[in-house]
KOLKOLVEX-838843 format. One line per 2 residues: number of its first residue (from 1); their letters; for each residue x, y, z of N, C-alpha, C, O. Coordinates in steps of 0.05 Angstrom, whole numbers, plus 32768, in hexadecimal, padded with zeros to 4 digits. Layout:
NUM	A	X/Y/Z/X/Y/Z/X/Y/Z/X/Y/Z  ...
//
This chain:
1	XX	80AA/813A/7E86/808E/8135/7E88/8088/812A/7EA5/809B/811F/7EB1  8071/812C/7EAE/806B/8125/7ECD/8063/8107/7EC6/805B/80FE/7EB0
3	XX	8066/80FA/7EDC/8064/80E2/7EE2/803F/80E2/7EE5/8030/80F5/7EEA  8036/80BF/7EDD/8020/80B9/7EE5/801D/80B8/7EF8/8031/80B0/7F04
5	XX	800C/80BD/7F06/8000/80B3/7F22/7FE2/80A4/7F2A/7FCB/80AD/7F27  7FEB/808A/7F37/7FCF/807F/7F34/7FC8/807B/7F52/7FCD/8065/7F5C
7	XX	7FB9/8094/7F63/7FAD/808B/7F7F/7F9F/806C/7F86/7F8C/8061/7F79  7FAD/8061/7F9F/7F9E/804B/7FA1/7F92/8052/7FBE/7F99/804E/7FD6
9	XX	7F82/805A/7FB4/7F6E/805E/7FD2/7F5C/804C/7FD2/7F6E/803B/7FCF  7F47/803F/7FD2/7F36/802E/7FD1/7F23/8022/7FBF/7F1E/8026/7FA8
11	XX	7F1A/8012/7FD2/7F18/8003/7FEC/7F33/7FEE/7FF2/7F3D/7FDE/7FE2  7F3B/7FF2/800D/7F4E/7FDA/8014/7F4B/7FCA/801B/7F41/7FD3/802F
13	XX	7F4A/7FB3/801F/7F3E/7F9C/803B/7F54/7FA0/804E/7F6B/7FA5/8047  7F4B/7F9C/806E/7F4F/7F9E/807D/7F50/7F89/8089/7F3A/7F80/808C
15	XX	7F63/7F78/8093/7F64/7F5A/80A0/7F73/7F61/80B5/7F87/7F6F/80B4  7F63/7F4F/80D6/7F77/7F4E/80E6/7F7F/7F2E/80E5/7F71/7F1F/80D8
17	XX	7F96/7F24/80F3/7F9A/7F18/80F4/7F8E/7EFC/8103/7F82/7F00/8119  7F8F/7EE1/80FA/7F81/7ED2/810C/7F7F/7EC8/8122/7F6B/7EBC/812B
19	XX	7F9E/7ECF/8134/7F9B/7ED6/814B/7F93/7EEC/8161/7F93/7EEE/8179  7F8C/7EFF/8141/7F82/7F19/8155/7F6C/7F1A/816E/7F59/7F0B/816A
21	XX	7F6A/7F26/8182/7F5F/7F1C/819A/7F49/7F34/8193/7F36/7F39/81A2  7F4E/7F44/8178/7F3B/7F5A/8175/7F21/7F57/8171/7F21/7F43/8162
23	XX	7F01/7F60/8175/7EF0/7F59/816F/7EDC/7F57/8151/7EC6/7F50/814B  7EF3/7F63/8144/7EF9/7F63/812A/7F04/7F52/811C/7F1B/7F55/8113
25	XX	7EF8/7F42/8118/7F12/7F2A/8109/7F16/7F25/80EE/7F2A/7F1F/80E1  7EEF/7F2C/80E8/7EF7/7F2B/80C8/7F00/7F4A/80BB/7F05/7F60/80C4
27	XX	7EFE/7F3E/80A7/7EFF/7F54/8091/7EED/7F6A/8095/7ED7/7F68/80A0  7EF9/7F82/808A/7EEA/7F98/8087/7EFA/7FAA/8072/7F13/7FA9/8072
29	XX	7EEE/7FBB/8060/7EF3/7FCD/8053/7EFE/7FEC/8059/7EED/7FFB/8064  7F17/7FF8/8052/7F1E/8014/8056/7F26/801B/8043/7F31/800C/8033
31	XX	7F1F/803B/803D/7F32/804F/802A/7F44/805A/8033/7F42/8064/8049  7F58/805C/8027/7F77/8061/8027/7F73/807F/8018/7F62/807F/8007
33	XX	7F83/8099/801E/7F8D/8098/803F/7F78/8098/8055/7F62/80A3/8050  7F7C/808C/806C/7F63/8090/807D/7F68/8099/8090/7F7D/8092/809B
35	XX	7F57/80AE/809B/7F53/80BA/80C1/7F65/80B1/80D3/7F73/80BD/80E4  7F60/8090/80CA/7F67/8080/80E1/7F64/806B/80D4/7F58/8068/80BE
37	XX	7F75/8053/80E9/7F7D/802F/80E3/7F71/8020/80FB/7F7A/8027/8111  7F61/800F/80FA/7F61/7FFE/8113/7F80/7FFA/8124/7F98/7FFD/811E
39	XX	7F76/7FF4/8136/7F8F/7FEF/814F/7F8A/7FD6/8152/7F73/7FCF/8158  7F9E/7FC2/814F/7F9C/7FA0/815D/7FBA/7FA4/816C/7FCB/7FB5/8167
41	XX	7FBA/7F8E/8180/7FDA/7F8A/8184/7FEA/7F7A/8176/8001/7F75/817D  7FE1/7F71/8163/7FEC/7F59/814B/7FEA/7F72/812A/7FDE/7F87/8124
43	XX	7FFA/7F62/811E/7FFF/7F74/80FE/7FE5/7F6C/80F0/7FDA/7F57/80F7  7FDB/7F7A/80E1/7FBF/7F80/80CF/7FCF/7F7E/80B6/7FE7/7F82/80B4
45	XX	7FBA/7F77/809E/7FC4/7F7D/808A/7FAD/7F8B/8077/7F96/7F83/8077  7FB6/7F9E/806A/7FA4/7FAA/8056/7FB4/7FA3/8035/7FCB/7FA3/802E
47	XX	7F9A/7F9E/8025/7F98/7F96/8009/7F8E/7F9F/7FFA/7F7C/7FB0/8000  7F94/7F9A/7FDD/7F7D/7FB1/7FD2/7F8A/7FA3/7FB0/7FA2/7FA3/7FAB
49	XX	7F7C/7F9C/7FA5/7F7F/7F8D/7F84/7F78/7FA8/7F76/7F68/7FBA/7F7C  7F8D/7FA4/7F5F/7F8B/7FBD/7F46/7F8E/7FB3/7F33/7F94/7F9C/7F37
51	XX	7F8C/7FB8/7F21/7F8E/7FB6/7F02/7FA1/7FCC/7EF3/7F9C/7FE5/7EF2  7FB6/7FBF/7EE9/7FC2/7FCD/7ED1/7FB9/7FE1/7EB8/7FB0/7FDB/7EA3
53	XX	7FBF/7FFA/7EC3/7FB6/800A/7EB4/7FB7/8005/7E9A/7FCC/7FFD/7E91  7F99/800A/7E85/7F9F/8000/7E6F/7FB4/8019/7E5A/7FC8/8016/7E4C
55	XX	7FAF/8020/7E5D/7FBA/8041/7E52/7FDF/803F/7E5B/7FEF/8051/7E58  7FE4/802C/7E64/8000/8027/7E6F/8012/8015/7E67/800F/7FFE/7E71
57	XX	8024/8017/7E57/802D/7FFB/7E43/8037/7FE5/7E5E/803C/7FEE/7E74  8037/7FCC/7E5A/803B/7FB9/7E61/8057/7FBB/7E67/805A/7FB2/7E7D
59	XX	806A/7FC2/7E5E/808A/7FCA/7E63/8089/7FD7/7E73/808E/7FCC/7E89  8084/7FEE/7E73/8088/8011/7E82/808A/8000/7EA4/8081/7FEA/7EAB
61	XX	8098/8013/7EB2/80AD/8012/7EC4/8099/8018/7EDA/8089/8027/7ED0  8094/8014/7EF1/807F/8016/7F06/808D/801A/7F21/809C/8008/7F27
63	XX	808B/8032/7F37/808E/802E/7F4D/8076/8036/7F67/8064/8047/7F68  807D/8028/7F75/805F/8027/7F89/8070/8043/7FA0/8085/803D/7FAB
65	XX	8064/805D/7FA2/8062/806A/7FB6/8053/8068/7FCB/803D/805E/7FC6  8059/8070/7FE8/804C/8062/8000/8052/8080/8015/8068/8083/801F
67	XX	8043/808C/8018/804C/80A2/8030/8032/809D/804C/801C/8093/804C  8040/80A6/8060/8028/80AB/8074/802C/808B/8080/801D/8088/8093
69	XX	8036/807A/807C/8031/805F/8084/8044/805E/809F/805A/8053/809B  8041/8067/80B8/804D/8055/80CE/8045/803B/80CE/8033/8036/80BF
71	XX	804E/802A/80DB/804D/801A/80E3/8056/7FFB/80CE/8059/7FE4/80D8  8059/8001/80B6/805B/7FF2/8099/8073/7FE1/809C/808A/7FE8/80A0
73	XX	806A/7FCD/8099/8082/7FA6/80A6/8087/7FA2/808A/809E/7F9C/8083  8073/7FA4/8078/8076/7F93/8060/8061/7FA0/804B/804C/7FAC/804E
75	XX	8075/7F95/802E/8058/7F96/8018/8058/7F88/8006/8069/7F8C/7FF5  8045/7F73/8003/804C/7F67/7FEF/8033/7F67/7FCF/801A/7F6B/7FCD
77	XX	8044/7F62/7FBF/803C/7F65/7FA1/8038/7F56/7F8E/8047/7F54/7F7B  801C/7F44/7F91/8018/7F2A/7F86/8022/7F12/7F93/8030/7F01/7F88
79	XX	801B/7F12/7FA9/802F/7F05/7FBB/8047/7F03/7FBF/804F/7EFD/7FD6  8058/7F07/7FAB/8077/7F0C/7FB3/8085/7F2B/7FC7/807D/7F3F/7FBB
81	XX	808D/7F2E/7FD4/809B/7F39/7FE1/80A7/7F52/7FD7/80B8/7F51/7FC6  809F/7F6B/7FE1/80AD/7F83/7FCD/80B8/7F93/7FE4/80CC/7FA0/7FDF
83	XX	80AE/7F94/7FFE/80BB/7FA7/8011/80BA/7F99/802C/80A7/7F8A/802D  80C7/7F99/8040/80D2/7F88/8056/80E3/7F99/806B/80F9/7FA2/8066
85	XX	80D4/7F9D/8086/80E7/7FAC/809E/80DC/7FA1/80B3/80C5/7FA1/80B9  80F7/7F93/80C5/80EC/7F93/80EE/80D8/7FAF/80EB/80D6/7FC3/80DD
87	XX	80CA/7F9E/8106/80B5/7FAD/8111/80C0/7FCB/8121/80B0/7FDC/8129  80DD/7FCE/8124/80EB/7FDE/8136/80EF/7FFB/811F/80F1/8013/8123
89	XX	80F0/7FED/8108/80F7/8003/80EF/80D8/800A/80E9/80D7/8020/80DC  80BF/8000/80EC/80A4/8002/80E3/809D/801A/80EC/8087/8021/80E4
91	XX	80AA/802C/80FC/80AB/803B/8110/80AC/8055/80FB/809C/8066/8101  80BC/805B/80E5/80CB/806E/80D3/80AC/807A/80C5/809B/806B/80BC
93	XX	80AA/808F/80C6/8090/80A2/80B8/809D/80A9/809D/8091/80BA/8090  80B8/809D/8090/80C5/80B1/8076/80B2/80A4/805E/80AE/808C/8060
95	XX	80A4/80B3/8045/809C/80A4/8038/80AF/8090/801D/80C4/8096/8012  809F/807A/801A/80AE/8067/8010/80AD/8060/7FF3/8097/8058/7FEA
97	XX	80C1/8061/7FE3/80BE/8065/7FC5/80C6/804A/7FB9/80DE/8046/7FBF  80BE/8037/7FAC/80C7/8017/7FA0/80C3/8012/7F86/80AD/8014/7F7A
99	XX	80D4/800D/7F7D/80D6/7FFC/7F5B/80C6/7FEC/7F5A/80CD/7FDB/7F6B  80B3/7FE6/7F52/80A5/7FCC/7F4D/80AE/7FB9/7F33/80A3/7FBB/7F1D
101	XX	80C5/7FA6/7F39/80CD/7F91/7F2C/80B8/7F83/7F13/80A2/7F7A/7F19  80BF/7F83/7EFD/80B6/7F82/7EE7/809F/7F85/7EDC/8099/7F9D/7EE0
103	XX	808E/7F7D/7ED0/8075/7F8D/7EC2/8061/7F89/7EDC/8066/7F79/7EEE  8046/7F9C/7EDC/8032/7F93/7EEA/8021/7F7D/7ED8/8020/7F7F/7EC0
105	XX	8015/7F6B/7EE4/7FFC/7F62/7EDC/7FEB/7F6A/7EDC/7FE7/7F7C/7EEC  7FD3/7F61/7EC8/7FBD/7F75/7EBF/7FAE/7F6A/7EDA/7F99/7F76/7EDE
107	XX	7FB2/7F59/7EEB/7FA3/7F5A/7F08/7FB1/7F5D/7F1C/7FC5/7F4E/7F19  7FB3/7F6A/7F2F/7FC6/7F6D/7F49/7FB8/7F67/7F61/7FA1/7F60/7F64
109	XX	7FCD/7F6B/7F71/7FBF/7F65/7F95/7FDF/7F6B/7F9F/7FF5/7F5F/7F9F  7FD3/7F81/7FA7/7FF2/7F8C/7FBF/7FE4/7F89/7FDD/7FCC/7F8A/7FE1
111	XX	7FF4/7F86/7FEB/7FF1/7F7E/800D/7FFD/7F8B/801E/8011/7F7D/801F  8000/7F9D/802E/800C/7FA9/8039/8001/7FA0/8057/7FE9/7F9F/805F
113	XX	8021/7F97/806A/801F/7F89/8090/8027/7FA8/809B/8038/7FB9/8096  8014/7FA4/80A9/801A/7FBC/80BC/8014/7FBB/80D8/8001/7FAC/80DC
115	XX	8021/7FC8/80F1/8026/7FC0/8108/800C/7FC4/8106/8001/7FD2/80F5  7FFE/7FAE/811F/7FE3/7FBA/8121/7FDE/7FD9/8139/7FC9/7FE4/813E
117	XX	7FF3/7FDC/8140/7FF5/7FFA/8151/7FFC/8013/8140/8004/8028/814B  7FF9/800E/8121/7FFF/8021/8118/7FEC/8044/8119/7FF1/805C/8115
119	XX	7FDA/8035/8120/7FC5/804B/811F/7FDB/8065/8137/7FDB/807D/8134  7FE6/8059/8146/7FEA/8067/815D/800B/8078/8157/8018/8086/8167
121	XX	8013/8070/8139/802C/8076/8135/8026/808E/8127/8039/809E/8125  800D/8095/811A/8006/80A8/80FF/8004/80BF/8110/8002/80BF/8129
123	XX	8006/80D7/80FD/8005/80F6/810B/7FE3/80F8/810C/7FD7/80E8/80FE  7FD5/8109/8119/7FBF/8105/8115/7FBB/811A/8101/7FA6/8118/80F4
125	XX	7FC9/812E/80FC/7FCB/8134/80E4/7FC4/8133/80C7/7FBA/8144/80B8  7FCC/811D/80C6/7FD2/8111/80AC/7FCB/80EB/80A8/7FD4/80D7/80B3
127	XX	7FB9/80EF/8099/7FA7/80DC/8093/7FC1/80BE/808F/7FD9/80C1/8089  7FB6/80A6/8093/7FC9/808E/8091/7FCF/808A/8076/7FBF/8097/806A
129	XX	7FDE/807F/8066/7FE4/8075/8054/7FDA/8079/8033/7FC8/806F/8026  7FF1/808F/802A/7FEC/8099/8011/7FFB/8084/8003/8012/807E/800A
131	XX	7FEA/8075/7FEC/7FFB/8060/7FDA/7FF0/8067/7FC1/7FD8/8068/7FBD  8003/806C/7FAF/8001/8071/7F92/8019/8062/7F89/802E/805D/7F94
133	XX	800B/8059/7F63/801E/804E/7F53/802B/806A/7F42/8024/8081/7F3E  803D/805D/7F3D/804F/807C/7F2B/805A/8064/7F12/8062/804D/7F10
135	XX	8054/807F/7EFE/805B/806B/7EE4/806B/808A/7EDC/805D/809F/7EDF  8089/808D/7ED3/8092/80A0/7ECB/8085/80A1/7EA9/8088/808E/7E9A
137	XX	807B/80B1/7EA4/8079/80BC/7E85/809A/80C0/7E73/80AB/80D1/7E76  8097/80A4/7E5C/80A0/80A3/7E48/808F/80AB/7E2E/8077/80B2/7E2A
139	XX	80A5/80A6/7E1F/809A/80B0/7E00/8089/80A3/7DF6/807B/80AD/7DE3  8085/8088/7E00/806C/807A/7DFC/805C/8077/7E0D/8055/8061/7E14
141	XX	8051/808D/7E18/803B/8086/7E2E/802C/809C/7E27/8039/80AD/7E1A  8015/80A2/7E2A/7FFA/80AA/7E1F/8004/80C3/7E2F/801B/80C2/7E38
143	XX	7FF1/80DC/7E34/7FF2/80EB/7E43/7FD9/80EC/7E55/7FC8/80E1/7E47  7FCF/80F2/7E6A/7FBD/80E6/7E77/7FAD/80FE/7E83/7F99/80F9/7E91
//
């Protein structure tokens, strides 16, 4: 059976950082994948809260897919820590496939640090940052 797939395109928040010298400082909203990323010379972080699919048992096994992301330092998943690379490896265009460590909560907030020069790393090509959840289909999962 094919796997779930849950697009997380938007809205993201957009934060530069508080030393950013950018004229942007606060917050702003993007859809994922996008055109394009702001440029700072400091790491940005984009966010985005979800909710646990209800249609999805509370057990069932979860991994976060991530393609299109140059520039990607970090991501974290309820505040704890799920993916981690030097800024020298941030560099890698391969897309990125992760277990997400035990059940989701019925509220989330993933965070993803990204160089703030990433905009300049992406193909123009191909839009920034495809992120979907994947729930493999078991015998107890609905069909969707």
């Amino acid at each position: 059976m094919p796997d779930h797939l849950i697009r997380l395109r938007g809205p993201w928040e957009l934060r530069f950082s508080a030393d950013s010298p950018s004229d942007a400082r606060h917050a702003t909203r993007i859809g994922l994948p996008a055109d394009a990323i702001p440029e700072d010379p400091l790491p940005i972080t984009l966010s985005r809260r979800f909710g646990r699919p209800i249609r999805v048992s509370r057990t069932q096994p979860c991994r976060l897919r991530c393609a299109s992301v140059p520039g990607l330092l970090a991501i974290r998943l309820n505040g704890d820590p799920l993916f981690e690379r030097p800024p020298e490896a941030a560099l890698a265009t391969d897309p990125i496939e992760l277990a997400i460590p035990g059940a989701l909560r019925d509220r989330n907030l993933i965070e993803f640090t990204v160089l703030g020069l990433a905009a300049r790393l992406a193909s123009p090509n191909t839009p920034w940052g495809s992120v979907v959840l994947v729930f493999p289909e078991t015998d107890e999962s609905p069909s969707c």
